[in-house]
PDB file with SEQRES, HELIX, SHEET and CRYST1 records, atoms N, CA, C and O in Angstrom:
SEQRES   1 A   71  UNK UNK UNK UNK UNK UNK UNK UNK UNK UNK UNK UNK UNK          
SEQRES   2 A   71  UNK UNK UNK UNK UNK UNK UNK UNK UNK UNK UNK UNK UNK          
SEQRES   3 A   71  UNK UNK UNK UNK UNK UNK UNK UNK UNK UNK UNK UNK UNK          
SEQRES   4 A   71  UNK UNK UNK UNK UNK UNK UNK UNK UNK UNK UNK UNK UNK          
SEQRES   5 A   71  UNK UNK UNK UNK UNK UNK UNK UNK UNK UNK UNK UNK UNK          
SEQRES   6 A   71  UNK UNK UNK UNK UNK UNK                                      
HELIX    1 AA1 UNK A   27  UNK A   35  1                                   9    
SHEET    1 AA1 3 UNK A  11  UNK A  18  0                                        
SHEET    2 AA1 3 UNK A  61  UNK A  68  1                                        
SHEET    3 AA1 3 UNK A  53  UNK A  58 -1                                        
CRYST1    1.000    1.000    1.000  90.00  90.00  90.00 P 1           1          
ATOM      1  N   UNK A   1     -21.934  -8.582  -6.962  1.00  0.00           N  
ATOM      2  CA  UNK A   1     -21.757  -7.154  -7.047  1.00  0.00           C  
ATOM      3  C   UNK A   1     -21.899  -6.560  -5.655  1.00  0.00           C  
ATOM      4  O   UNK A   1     -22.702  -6.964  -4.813  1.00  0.00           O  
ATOM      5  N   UNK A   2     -21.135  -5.674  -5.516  1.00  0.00           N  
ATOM      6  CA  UNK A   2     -21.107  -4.768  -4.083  1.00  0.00           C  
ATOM      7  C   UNK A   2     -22.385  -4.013  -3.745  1.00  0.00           C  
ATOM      8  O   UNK A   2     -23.110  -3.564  -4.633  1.00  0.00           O  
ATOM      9  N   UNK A   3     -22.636  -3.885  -2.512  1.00  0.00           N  
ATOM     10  CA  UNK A   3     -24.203  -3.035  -2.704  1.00  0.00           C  
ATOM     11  C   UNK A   3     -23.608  -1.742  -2.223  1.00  0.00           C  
ATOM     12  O   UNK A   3     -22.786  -1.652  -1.312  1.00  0.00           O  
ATOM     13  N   UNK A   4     -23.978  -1.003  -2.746  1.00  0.00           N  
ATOM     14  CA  UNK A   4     -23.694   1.029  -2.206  1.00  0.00           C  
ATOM     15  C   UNK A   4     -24.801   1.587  -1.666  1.00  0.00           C  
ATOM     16  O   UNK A   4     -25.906   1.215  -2.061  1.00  0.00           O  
ATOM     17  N   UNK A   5     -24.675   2.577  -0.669  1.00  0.00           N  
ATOM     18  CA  UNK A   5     -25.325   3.294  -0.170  1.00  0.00           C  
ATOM     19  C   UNK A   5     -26.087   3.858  -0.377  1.00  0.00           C  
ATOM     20  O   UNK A   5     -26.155   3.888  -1.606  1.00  0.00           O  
ATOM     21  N   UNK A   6     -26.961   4.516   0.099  1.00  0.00           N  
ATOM     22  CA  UNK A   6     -28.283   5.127  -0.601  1.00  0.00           C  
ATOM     23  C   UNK A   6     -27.699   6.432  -1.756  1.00  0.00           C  
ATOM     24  O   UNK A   6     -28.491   6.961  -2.536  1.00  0.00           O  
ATOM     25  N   UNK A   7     -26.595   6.723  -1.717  1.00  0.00           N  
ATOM     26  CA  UNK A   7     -26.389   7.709  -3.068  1.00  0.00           C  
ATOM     27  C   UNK A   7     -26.119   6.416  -3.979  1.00  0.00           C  
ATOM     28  O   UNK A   7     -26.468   6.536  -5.153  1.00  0.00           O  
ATOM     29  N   UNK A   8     -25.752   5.637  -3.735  1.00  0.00           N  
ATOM     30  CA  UNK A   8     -24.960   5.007  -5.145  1.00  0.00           C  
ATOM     31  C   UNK A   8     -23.778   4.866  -4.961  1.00  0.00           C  
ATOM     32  O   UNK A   8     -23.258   4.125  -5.795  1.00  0.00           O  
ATOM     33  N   UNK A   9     -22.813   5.446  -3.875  1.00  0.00           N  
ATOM     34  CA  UNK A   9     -21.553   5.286  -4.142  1.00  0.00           C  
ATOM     35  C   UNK A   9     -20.903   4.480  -2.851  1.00  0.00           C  
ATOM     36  O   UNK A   9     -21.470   4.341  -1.767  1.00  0.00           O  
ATOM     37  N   UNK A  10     -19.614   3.987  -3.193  1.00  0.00           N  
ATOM     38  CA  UNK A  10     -19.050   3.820  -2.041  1.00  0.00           C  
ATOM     39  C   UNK A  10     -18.699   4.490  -1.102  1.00  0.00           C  
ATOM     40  O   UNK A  10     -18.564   5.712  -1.163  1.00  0.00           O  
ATOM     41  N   UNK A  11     -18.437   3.585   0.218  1.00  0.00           N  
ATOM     42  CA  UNK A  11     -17.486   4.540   1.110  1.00  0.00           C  
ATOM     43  C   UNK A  11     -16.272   4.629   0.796  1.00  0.00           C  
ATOM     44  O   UNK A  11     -15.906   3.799  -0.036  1.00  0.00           O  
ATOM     45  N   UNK A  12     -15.161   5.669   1.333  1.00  0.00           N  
ATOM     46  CA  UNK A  12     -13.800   5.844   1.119  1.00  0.00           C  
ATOM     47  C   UNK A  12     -13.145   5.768   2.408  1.00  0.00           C  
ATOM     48  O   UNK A  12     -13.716   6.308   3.356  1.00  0.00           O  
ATOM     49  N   UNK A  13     -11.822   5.070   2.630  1.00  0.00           N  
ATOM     50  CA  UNK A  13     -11.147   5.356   3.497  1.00  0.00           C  
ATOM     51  C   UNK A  13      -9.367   5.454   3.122  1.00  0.00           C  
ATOM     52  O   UNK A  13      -8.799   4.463   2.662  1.00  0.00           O  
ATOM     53  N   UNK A  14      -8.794   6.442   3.319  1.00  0.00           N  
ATOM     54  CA  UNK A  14      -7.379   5.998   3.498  1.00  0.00           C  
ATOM     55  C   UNK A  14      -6.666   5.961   4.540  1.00  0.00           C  
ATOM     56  O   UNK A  14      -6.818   6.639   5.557  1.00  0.00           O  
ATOM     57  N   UNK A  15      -5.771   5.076   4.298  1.00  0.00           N  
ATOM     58  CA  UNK A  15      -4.976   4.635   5.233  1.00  0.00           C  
ATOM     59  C   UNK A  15      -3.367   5.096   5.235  1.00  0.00           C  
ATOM     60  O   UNK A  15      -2.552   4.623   4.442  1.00  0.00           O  
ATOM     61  N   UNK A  16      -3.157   5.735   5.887  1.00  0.00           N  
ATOM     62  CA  UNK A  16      -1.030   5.909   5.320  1.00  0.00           C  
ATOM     63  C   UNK A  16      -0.608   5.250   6.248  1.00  0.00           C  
ATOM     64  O   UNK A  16      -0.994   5.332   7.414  1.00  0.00           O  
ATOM     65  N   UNK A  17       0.359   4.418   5.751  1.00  0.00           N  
ATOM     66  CA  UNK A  17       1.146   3.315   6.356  1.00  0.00           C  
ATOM     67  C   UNK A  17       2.941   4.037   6.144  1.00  0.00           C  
ATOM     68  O   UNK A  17       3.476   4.073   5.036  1.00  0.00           O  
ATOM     69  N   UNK A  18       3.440   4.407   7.071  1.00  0.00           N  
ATOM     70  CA  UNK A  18       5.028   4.607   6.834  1.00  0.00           C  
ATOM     71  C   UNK A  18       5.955   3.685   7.551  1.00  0.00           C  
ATOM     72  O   UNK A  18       5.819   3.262   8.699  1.00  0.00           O  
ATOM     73  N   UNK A  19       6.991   3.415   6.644  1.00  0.00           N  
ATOM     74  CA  UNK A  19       7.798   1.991   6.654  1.00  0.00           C  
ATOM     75  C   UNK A  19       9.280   2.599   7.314  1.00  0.00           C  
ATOM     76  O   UNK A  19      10.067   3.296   6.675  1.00  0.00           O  
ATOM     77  N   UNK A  20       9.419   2.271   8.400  1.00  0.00           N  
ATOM     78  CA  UNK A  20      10.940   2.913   8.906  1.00  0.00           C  
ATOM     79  C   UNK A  20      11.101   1.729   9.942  1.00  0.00           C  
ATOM     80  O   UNK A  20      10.316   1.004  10.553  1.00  0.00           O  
ATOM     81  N   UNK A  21      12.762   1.891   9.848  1.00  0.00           N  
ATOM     82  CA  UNK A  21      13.885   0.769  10.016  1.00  0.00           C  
ATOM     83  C   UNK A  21      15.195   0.670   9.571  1.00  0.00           C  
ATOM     84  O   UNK A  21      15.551   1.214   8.526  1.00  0.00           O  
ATOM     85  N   UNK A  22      15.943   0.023  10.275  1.00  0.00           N  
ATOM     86  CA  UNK A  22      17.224  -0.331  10.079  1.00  0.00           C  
ATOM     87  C   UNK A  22      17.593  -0.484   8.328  1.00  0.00           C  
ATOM     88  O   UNK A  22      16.633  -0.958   7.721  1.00  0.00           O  
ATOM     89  N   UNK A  23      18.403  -0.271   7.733  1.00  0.00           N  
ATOM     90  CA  UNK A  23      18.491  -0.909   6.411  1.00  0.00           C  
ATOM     91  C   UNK A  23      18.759  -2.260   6.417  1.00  0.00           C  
ATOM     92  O   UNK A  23      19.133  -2.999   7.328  1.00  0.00           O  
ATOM     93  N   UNK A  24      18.427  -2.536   4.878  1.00  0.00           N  
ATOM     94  CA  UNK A  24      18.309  -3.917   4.509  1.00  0.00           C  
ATOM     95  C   UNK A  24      17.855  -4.921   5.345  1.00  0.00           C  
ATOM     96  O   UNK A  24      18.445  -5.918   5.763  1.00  0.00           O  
ATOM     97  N   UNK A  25      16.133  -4.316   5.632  1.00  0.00           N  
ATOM     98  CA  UNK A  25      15.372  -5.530   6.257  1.00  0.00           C  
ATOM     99  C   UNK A  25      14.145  -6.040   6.068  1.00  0.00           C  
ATOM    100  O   UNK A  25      13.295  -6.680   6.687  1.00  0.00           O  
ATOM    101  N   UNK A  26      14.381  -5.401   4.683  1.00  0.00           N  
ATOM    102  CA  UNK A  26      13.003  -6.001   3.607  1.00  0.00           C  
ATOM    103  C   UNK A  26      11.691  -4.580   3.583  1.00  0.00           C  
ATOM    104  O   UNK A  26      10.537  -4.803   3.216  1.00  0.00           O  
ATOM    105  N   UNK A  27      12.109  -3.355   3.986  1.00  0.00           N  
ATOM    106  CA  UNK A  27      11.098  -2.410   4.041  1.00  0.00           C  
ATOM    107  C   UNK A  27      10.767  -2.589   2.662  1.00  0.00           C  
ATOM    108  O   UNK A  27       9.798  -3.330   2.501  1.00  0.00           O  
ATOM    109  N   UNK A  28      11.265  -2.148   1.655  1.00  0.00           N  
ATOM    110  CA  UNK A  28      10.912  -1.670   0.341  1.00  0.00           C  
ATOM    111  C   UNK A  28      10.640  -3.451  -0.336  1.00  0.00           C  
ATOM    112  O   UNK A  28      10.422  -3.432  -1.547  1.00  0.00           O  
ATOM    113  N   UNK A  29      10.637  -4.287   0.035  1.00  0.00           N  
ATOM    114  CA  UNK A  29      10.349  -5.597  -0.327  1.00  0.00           C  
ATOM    115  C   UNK A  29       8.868  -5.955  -0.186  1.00  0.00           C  
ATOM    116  O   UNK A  29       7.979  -6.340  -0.945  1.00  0.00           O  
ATOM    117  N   UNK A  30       9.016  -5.595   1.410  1.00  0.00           N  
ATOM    118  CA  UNK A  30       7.751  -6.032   2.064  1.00  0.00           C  
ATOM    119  C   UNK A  30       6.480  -5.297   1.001  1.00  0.00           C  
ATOM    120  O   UNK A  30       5.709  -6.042   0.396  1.00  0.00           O  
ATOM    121  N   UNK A  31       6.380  -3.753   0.869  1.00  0.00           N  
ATOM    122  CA  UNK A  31       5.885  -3.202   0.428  1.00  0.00           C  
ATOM    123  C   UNK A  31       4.964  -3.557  -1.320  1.00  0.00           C  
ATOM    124  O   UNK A  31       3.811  -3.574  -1.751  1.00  0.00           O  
ATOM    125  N   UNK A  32       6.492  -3.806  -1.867  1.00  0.00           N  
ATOM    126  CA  UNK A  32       6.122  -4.034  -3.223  1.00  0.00           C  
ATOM    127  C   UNK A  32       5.797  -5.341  -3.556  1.00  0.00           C  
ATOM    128  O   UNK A  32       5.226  -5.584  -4.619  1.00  0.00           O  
ATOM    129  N   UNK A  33       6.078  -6.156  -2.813  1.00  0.00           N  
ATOM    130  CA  UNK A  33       5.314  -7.752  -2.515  1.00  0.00           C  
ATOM    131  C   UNK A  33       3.396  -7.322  -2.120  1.00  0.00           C  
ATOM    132  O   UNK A  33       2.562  -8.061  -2.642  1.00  0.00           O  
ATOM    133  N   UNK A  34       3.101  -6.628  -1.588  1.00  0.00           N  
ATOM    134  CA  UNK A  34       2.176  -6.067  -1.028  1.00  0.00           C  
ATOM    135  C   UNK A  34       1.053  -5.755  -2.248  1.00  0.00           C  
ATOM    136  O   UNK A  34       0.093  -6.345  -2.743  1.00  0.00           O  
ATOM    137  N   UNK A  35       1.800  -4.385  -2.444  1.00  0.00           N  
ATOM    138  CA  UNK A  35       1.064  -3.811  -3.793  1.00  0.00           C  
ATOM    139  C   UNK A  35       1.377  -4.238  -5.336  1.00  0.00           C  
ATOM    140  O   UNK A  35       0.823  -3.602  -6.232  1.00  0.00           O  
ATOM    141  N   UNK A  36       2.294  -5.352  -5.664  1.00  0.00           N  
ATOM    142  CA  UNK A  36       2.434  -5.559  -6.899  1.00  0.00           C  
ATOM    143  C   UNK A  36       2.200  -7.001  -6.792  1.00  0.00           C  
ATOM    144  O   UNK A  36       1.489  -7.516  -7.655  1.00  0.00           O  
ATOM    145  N   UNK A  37       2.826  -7.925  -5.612  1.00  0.00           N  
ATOM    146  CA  UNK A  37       2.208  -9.360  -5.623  1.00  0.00           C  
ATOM    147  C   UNK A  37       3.699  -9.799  -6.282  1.00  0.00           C  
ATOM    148  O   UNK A  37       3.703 -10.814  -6.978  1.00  0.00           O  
ATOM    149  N   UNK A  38       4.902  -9.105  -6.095  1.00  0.00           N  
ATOM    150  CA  UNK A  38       6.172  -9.351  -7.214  1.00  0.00           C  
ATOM    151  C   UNK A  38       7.355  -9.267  -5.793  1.00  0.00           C  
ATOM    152  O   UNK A  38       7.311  -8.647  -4.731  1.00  0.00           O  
ATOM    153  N   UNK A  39       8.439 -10.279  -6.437  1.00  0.00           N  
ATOM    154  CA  UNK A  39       9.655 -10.054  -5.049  1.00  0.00           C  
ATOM    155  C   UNK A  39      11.008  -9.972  -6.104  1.00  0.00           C  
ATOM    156  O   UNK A  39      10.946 -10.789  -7.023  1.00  0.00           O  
ATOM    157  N   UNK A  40      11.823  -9.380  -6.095  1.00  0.00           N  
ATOM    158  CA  UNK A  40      12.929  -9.042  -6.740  1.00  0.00           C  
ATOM    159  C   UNK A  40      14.141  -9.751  -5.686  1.00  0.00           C  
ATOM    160  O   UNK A  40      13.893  -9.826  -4.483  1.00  0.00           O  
ATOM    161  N   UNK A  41      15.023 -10.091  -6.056  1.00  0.00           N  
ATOM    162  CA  UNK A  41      15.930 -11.057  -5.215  1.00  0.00           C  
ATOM    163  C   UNK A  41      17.218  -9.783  -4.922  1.00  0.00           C  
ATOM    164  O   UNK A  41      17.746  -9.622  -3.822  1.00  0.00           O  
ATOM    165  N   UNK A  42      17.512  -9.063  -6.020  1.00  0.00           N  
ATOM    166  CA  UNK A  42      18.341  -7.641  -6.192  1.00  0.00           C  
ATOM    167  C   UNK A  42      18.251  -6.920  -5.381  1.00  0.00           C  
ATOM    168  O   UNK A  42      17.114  -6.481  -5.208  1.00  0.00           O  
ATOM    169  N   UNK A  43      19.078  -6.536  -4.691  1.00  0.00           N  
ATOM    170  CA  UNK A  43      18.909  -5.781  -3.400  1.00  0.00           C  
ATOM    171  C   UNK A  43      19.363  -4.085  -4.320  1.00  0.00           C  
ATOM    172  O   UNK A  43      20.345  -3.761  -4.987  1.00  0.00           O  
ATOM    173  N   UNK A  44      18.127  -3.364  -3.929  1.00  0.00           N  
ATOM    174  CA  UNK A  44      18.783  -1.750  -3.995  1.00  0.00           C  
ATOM    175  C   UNK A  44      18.386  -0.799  -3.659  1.00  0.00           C  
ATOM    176  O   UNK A  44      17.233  -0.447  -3.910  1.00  0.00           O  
ATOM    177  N   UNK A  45      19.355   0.011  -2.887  1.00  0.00           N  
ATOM    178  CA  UNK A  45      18.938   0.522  -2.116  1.00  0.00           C  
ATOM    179  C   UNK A  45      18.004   1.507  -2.436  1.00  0.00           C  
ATOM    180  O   UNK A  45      17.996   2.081  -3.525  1.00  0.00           O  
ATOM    181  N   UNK A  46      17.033   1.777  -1.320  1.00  0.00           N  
ATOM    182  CA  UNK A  46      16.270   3.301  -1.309  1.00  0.00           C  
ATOM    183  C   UNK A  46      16.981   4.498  -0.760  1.00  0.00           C  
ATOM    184  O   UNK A  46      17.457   4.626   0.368  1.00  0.00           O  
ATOM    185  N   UNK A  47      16.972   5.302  -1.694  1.00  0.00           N  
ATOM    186  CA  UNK A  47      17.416   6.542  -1.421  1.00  0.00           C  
ATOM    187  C   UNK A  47      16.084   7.827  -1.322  1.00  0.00           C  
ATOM    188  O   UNK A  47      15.453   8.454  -2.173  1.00  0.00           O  
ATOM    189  N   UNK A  48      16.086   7.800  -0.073  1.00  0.00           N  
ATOM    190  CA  UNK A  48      15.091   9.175   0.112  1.00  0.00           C  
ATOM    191  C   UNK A  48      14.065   8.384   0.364  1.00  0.00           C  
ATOM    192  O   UNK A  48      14.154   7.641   1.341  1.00  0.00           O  
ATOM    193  N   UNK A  49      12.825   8.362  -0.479  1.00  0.00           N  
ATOM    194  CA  UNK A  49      11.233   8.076  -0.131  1.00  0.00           C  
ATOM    195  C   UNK A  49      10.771   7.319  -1.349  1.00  0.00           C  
ATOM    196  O   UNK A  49      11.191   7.520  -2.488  1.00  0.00           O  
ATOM    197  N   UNK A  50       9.617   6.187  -0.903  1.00  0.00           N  
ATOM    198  CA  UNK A  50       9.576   5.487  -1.936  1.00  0.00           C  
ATOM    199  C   UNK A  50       7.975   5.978  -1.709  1.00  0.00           C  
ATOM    200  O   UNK A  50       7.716   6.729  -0.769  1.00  0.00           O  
ATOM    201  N   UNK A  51       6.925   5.513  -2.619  1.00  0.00           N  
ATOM    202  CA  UNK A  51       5.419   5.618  -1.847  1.00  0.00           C  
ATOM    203  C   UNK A  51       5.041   4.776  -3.611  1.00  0.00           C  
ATOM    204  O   UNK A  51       5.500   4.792  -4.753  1.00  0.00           O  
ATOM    205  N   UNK A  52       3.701   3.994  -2.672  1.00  0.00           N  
ATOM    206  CA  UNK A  52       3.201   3.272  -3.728  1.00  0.00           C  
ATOM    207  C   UNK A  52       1.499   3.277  -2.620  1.00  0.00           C  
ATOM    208  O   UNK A  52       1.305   3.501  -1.425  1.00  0.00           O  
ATOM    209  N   UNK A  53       0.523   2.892  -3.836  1.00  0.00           N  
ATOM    210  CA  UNK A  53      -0.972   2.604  -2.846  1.00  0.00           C  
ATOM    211  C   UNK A  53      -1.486   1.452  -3.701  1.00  0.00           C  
ATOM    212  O   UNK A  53      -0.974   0.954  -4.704  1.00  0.00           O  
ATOM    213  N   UNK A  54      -2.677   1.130  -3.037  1.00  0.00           N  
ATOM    214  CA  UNK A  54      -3.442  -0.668  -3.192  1.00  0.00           C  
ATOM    215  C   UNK A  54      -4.282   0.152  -2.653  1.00  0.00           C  
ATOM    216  O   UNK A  54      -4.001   0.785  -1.635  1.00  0.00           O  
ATOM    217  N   UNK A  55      -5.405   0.243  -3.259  1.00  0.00           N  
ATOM    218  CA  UNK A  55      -7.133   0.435  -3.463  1.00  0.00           C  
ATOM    219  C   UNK A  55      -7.646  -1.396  -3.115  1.00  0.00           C  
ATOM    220  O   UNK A  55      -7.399  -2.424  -3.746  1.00  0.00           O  
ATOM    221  N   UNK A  56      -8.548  -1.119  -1.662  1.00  0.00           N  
ATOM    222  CA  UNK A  56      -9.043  -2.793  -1.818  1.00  0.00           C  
ATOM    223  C   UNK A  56     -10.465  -2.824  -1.448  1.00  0.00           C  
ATOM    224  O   UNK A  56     -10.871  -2.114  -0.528  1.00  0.00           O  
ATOM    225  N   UNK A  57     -11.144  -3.496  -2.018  1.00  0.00           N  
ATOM    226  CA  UNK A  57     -12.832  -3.133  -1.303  1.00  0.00           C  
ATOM    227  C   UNK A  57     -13.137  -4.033  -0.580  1.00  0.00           C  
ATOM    228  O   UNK A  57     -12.837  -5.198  -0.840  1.00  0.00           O  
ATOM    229  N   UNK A  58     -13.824  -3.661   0.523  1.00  0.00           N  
ATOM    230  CA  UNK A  58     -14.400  -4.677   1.598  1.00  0.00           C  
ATOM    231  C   UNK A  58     -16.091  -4.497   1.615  1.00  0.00           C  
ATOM    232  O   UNK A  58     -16.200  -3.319   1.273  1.00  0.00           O  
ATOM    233  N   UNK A  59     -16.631  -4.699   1.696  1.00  0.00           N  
ATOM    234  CA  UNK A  59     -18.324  -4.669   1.694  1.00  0.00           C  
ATOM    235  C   UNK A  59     -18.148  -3.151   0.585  1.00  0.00           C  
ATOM    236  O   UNK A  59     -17.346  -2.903  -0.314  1.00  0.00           O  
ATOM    237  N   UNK A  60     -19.283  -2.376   1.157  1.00  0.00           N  
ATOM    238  CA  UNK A  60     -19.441  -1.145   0.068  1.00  0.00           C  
ATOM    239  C   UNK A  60     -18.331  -0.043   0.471  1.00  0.00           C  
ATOM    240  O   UNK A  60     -18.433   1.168   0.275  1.00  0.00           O  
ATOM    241  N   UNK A  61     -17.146  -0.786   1.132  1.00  0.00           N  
ATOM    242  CA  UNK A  61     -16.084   0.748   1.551  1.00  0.00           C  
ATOM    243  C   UNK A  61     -14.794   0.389   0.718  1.00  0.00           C  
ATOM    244  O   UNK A  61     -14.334  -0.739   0.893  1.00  0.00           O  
ATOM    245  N   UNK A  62     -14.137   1.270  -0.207  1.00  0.00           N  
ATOM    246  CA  UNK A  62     -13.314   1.055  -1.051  1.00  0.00           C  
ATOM    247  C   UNK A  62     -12.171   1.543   0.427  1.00  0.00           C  
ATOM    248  O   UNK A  62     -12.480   2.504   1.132  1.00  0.00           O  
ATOM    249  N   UNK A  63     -11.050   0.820   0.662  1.00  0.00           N  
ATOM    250  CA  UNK A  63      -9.490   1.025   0.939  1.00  0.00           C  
ATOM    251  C   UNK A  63      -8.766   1.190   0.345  1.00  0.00           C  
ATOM    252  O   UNK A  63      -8.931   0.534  -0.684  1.00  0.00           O  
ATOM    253  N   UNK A  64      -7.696   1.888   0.321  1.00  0.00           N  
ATOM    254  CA  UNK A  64      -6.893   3.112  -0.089  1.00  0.00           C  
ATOM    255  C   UNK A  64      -5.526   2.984   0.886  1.00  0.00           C  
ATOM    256  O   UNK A  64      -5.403   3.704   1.877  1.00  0.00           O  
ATOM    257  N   UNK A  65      -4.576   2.054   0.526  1.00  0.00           N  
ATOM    258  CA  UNK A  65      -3.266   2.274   1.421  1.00  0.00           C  
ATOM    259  C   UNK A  65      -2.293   2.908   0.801  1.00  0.00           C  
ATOM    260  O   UNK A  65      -1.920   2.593  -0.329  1.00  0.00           O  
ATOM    261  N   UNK A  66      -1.695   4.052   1.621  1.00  0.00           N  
ATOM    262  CA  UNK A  66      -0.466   4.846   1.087  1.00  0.00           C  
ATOM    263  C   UNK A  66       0.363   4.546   1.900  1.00  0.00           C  
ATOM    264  O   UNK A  66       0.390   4.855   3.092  1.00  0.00           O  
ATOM    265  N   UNK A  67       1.515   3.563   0.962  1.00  0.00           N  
ATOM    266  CA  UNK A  67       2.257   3.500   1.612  1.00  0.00           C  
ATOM    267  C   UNK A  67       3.688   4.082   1.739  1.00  0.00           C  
ATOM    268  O   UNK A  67       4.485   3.912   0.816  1.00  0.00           O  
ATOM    269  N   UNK A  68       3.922   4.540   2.490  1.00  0.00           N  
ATOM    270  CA  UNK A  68       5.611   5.557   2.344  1.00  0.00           C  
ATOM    271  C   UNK A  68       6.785   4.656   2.867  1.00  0.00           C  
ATOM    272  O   UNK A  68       6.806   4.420   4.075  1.00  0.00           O  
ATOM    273  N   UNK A  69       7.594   4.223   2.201  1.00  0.00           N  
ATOM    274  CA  UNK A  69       8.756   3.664   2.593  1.00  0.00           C  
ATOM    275  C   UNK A  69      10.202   4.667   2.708  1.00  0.00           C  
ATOM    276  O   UNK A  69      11.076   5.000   1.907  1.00  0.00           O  
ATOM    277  N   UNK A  70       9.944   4.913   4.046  1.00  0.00           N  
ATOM    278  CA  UNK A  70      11.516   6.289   4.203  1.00  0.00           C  
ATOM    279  C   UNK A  70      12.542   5.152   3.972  1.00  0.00           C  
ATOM    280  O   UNK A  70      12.499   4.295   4.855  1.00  0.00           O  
ATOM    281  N   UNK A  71      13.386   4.956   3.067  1.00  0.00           N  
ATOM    282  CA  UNK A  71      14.724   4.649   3.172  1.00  0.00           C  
ATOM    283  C   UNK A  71      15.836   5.372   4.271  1.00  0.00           C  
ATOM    284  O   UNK A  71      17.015   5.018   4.277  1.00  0.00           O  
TER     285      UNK A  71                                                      
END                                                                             
């Protein structure tokens, strides 16, 4: 079990991560390999903005990545 701070709770941090690049070079791949642990072979495109996050804990500080994929 994690140990918390003298309130009881964790720390928080977020992080925003934005994904820009050339098309079709695995932005929106990379990503959802990331936060889902899944790879789709189907290529399609992003149109506009994608955003997904992954909560990860390291000692008593919970992480928080937002990630924005601009298509």
């Amino acid at each position: 079990m994690a140990a918390t701070g003298e309130s009881g709770k964790k720390n928080g941090v977020v992080i925003k991560v934005g994904m820009v690049g050339d098309s079709q070079i695995g932005k929106t791949s990379l990503m959802v390999k990331y936060v889902e642990g899944s790879f789709d072979e189907d290529y399609v495109q992003t149109l506009g903005v994608n955003f997904m996050e992954k909560t990860i804990s390291i000692r008593n500080t919970e992480i928080t990545f937002s990630i924005w994929d601009l298509g």
